[in-house]
C-alpha positions as CSV (number, residue, x, y, z in Angstrom):
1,X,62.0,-5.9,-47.0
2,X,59.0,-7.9,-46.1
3,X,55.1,-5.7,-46.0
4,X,54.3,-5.0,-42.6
5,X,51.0,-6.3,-41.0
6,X,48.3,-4.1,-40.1
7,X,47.0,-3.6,-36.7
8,X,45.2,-7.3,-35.4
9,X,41.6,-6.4,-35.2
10,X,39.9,-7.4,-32.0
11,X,37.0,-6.3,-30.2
12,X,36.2,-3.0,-28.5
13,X,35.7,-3.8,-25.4
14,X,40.1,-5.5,-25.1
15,X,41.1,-1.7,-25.3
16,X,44.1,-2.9,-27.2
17,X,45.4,-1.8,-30.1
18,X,47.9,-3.9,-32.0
19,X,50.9,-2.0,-33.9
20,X,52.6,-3.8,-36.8
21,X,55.6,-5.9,-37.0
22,X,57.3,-7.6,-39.9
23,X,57.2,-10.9,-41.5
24,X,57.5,-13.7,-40.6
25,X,55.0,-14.4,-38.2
26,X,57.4,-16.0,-34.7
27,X,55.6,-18.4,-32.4
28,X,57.4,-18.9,-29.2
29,X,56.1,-22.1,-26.9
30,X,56.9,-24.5,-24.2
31,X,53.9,-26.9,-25.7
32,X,55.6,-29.7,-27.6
33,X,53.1,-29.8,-30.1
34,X,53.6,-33.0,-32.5
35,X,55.4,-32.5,-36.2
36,X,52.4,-33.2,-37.7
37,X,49.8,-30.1,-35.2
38,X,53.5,-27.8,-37.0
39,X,52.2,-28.6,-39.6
40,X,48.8,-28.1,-39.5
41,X,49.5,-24.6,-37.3
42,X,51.6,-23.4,-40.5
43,X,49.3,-24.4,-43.1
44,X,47.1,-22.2,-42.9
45,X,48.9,-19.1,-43.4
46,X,50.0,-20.4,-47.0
47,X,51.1,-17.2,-47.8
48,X,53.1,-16.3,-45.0
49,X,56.0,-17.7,-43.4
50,X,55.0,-19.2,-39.6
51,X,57.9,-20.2,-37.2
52,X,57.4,-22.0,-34.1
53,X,59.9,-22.1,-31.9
54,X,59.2,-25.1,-29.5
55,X,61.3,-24.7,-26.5
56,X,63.0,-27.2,-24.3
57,X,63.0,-25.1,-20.7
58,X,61.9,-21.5,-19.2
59,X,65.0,-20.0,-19.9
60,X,65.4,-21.0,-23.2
61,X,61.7,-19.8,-23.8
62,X,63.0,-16.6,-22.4
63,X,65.6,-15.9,-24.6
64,X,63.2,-16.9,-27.8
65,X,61.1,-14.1,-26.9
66,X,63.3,-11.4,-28.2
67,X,61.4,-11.4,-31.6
68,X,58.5,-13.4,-30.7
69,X,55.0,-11.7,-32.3
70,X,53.0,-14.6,-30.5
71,X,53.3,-17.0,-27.7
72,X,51.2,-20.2,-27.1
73,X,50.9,-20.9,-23.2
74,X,52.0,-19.1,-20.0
75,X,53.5,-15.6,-19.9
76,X,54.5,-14.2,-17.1
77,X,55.8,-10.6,-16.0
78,X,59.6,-11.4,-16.0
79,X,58.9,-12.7,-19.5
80,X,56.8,-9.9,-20.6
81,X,60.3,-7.7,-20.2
82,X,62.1,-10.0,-22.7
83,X,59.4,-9.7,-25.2
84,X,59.5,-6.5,-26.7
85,X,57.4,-7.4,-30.0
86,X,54.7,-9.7,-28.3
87,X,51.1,-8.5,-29.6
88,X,49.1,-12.2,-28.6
89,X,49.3,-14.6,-26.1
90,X,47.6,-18.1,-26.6
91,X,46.6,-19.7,-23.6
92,X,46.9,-23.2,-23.2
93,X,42.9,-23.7,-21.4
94,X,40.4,-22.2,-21.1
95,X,40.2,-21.0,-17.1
96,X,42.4,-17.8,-16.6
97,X,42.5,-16.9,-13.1
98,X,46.1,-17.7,-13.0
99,X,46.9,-15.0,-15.3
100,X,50.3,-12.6,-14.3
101,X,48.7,-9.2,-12.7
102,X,51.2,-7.7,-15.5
103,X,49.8,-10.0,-18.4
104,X,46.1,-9.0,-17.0
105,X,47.4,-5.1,-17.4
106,X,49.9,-5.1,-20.6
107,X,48.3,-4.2,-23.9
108,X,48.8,-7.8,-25.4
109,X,45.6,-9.6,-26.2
110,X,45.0,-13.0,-25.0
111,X,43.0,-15.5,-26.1
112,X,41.8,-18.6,-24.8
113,X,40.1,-22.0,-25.4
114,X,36.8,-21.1,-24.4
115,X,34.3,-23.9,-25.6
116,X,37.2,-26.2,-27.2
117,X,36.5,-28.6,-24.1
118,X,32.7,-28.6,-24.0
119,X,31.6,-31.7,-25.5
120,X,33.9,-34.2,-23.2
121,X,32.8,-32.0,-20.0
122,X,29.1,-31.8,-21.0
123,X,29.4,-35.4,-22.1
124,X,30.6,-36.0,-18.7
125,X,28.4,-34.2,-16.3
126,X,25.6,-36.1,-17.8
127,X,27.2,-39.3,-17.3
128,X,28.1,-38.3,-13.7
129,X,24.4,-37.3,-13.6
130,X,23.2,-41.0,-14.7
131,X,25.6,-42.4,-12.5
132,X,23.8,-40.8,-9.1
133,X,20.2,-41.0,-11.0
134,X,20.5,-44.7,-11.4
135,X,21.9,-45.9,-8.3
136,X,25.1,-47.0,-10.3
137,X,27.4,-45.5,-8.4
138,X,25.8,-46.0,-4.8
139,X,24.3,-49.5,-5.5
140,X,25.9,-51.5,-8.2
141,X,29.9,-50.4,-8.5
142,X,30.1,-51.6,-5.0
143,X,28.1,-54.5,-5.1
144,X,30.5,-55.4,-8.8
145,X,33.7,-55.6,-6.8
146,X,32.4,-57.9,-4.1
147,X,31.0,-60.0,-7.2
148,X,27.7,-59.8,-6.8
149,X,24.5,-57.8,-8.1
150,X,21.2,-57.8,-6.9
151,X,18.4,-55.1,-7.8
152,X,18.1,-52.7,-5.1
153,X,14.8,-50.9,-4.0
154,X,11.5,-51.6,-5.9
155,X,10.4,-50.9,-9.1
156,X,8.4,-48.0,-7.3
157,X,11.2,-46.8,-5.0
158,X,13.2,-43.9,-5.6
159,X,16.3,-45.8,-5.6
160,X,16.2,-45.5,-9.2
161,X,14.8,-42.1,-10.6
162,X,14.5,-40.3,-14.0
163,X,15.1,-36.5,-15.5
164,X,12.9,-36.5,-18.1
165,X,10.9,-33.3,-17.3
166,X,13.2,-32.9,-14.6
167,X,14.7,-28.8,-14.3
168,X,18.1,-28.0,-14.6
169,X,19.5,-24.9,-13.6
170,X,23.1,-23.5,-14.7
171,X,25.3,-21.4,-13.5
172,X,27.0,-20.0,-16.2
173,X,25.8,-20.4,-20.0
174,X,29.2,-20.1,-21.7
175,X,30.7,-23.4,-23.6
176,X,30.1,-26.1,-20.7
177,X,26.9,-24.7,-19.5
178,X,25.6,-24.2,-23.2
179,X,26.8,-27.6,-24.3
180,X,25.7,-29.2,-20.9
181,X,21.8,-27.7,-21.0
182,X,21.9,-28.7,-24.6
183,X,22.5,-32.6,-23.9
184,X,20.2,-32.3,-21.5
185,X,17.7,-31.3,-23.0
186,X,17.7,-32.9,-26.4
187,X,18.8,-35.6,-24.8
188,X,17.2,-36.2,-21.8
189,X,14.1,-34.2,-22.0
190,X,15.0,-31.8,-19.3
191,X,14.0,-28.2,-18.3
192,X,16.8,-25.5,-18.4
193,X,16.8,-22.5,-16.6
194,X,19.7,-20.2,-16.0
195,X,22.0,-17.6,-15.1
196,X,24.6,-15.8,-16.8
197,X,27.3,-12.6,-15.5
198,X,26.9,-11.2,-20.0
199,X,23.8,-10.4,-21.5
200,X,23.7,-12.8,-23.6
201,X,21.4,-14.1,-26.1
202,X,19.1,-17.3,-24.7
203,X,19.1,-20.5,-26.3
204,X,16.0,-22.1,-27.7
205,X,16.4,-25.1,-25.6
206,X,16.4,-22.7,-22.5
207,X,13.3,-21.5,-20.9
208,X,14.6,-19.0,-18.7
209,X,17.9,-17.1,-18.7
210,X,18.7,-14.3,-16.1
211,X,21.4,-12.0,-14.8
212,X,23.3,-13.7,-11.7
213,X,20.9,-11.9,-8.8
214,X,18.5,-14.5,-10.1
215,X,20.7,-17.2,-8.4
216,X,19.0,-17.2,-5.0
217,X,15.5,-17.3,-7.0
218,X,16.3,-19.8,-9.0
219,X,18.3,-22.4,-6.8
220,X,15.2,-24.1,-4.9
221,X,13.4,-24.7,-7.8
222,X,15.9,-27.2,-9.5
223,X,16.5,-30.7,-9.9
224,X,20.0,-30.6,-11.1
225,X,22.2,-27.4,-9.9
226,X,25.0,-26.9,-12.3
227,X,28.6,-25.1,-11.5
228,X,29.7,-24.2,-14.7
229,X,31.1,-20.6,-14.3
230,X,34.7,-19.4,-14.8
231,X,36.3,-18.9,-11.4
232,X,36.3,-15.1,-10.6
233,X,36.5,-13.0,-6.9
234,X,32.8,-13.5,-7.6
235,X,32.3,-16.9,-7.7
236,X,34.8,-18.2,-5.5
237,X,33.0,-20.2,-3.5
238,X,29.7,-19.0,-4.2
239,X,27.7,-22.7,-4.2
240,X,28.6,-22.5,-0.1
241,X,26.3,-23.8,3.4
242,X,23.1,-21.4,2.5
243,X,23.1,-22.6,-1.3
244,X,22.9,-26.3,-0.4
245,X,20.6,-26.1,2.4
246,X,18.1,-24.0,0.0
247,X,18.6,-27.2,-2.4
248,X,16.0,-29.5,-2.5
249,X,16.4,-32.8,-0.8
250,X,16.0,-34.9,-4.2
251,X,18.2,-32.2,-6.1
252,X,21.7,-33.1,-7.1
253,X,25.0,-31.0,-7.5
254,X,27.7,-30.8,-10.4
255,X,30.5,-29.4,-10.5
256,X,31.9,-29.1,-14.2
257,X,34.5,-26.0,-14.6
258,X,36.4,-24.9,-11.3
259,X,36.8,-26.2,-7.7
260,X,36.9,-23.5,-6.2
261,X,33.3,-22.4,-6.9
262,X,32.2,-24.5,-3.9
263,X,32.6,-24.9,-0.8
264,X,33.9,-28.5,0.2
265,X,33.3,-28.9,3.6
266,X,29.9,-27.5,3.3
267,X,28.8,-30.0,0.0
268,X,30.3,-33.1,2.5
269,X,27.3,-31.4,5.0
270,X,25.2,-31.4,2.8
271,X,25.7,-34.8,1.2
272,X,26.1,-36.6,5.2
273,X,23.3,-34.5,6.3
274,X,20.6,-35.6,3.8
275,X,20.5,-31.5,2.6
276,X,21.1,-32.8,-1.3
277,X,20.3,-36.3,-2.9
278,X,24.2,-36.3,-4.0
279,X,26.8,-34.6,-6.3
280,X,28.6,-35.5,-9.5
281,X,32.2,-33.8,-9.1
282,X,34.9,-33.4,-11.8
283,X,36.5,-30.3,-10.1
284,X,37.7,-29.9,-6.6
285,X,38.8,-27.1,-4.3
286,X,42.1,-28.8,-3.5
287,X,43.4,-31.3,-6.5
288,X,43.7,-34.1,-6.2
289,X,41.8,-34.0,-2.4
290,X,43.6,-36.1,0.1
291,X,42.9,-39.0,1.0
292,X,41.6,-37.9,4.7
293,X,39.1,-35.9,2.6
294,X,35.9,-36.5,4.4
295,X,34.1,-36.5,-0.1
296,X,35.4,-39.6,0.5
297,X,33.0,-40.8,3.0
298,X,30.0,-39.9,0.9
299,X,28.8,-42.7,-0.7
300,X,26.3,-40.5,-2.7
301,X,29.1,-39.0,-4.5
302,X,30.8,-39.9,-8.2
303,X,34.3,-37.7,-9.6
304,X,36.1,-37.8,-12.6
305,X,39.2,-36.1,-11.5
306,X,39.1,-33.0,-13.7
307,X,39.3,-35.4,-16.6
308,X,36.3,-34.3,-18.3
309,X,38.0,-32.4,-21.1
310,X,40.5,-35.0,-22.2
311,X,40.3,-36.8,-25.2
312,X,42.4,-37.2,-28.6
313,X,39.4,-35.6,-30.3
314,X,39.5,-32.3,-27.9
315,X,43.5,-32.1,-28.9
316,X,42.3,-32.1,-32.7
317,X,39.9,-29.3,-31.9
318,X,42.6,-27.2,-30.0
319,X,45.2,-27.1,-32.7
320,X,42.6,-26.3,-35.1
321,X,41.0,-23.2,-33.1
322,X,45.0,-22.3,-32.7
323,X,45.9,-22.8,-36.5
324,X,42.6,-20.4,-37.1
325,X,43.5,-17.5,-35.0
326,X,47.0,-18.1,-36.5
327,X,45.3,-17.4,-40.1
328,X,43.1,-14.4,-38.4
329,X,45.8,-13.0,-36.9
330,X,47.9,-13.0,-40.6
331,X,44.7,-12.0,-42.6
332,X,43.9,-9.3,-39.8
333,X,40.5,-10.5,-38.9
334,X,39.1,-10.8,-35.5
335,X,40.7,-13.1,-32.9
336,X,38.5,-15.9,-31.3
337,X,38.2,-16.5,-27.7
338,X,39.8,-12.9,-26.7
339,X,39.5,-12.8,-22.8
340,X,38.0,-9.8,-21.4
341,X,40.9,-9.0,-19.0
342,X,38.4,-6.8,-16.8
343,X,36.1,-9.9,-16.2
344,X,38.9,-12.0,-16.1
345,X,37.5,-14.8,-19.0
């Protein structure tokens, strides 16, 4: 008979404690992950045998879980009863509001993909920035599709501005925000203040890093206000009508990790109304917004379809932070990414 594993060693604060099961380690998942991400998944537990199971529908994921150890993806509560050996969920993203209630409360840890997806969102909140900064969107896009392009404003107008020594202040310093005030200020010479729900440690490249009741404070003084929290029952909707209006008028918005941290119909205000000099938008409450969306009457605005994560390099970087828990969890060292269920990221 195979050894048994030890207990999966995660941190305090989970409140989980893993019991042993038996070789081999079963991974049960609706991802079709390529022969080749197998591959790499299995690799590096050379020691061990890995299965994945990759599974065709929901029912047929169902009946896999009977001896699954692990899943990769979704779980929810009806599937939770058919998996009487599950210690560890992967999650597919890195978001989990949409976690089952019964996931949230069982004693299986879940991890996530928390900072897997920075560099193509930080990467594209500064291009979304650049694109509003420089007129590109409001003066030159259209102006290319009617075949034409003639400078607009003077070289002393503020049709064109800069952000070198301009502040940026983020909402939420985890990967996107981290990765985000980094580009921005290596890159662009910027000033980054902050806000954060953990006490964590601040970056170098941040002047100023505070607990969230620094928001209010903290919101009239920037250039660039950043959205780059997870989506809790605390931020839902927390960049609303009183946030913009305390924006200044030159100061732009970005929205970078959920929709739902702002309020739509109030940023279409404040973009009509002259409240805010114009918002860069990958997220969006409702997605994708319908066409009778009034965003699209703003001609101050630039989105990217929650499309800022994607790219063949980010799938590299998922199976490999996947095939690394897969070697923690066989070596019984601490998971990465484990979500705090009581936060809810």
């Amino acid at each position: 008979m195979a050894a048994s594993r030890a207990a999966v060693a995660v941190p305090v604060y989970t409140q989980v404690e893993l019991k042993a099961q038996q070789d081999p380690i079963r991974i049960v998942t609706l991802y079709r992950f390529e022969p080749h991400e197998v591959r790499t998944i299995q690799s590096a537990v050379p020691n061990a045998k890995v299965e994945i199971v990759l599974c065709s529908s929901r029912e047929e994921f169902r009946a896999q879980l009977k001896d699954a150890e692990v899943v990769y993806g979704d779980v929810r509560a009806a599937d939770l009863d058919s998996a009487p050996k599950l210690k560890w969920v992967q999650a597919g993203g890195a978001g989990m509001e949409g976690m089952d209630p019964a996931l949230r409360k069982s004693p299986v840890v879940v991890t996530n993909y928390a900072r897997t997806f920075a560099p193509g969102i930080s990467e594209t909140g500064m291009g979304l920035l650049l694109c509003l900064t420089r007129g590109i969107t409001k003066y030159y896009v259209p102006q290319f599709y009617k075949r034409t392009m003639n400078p607009v404003g003077t070289p002393k107008s503020d049709h064109h501005t800069e952000l070198v020594g301009r502040v940026m202040g983020i909402v939420g310093m985890g990967g996107i925000g981290t990765a985000t005030a980094r580009r921005a200020h290596f890159g662009f010479d910027m000033r980054i203040v902050g806000t954060d729900a953990k006490p964590i440690p601040k970056p170098d490249f941040v002047e100023e890093l505070h607990d969230p009741t620094w928001f209010a404070e903290m919101v009239p003084k920037v250039d660039v206000l950043v959205a780059a929290a997870p989506h809790t029952p605390e931020t839902e909707r927390m960049f609303n009508e009183k946030v913009f209006r305390s924006m200044k008028k030159t100061a732009y918005f970005l929205a970078l990790s959920r929709g739902k941290l702002f309020d739509d119909m109030a940023l279409v205000r404040a973009l009509k109304e002259g409240w805010i000099a114009g918002a860069g938008l990958d997220v969006f409450p409702t997605e994708p917004p319908p066409s009778s969306h009034p965003i699209f009457d703003c001609p101050n605005v630039v989105m990217s379809a929650h499309t800022s994560g994607w790219s063949p390099d980010r799938q590299v970087r998922l199976i490999e932070v996947f095939a690394d828990n897969v070697r923690r969890y066989a070596a019984e060292l601490p998971l990465v990414n484990v979500v705090d269920k009581a936060r809810g990221y």
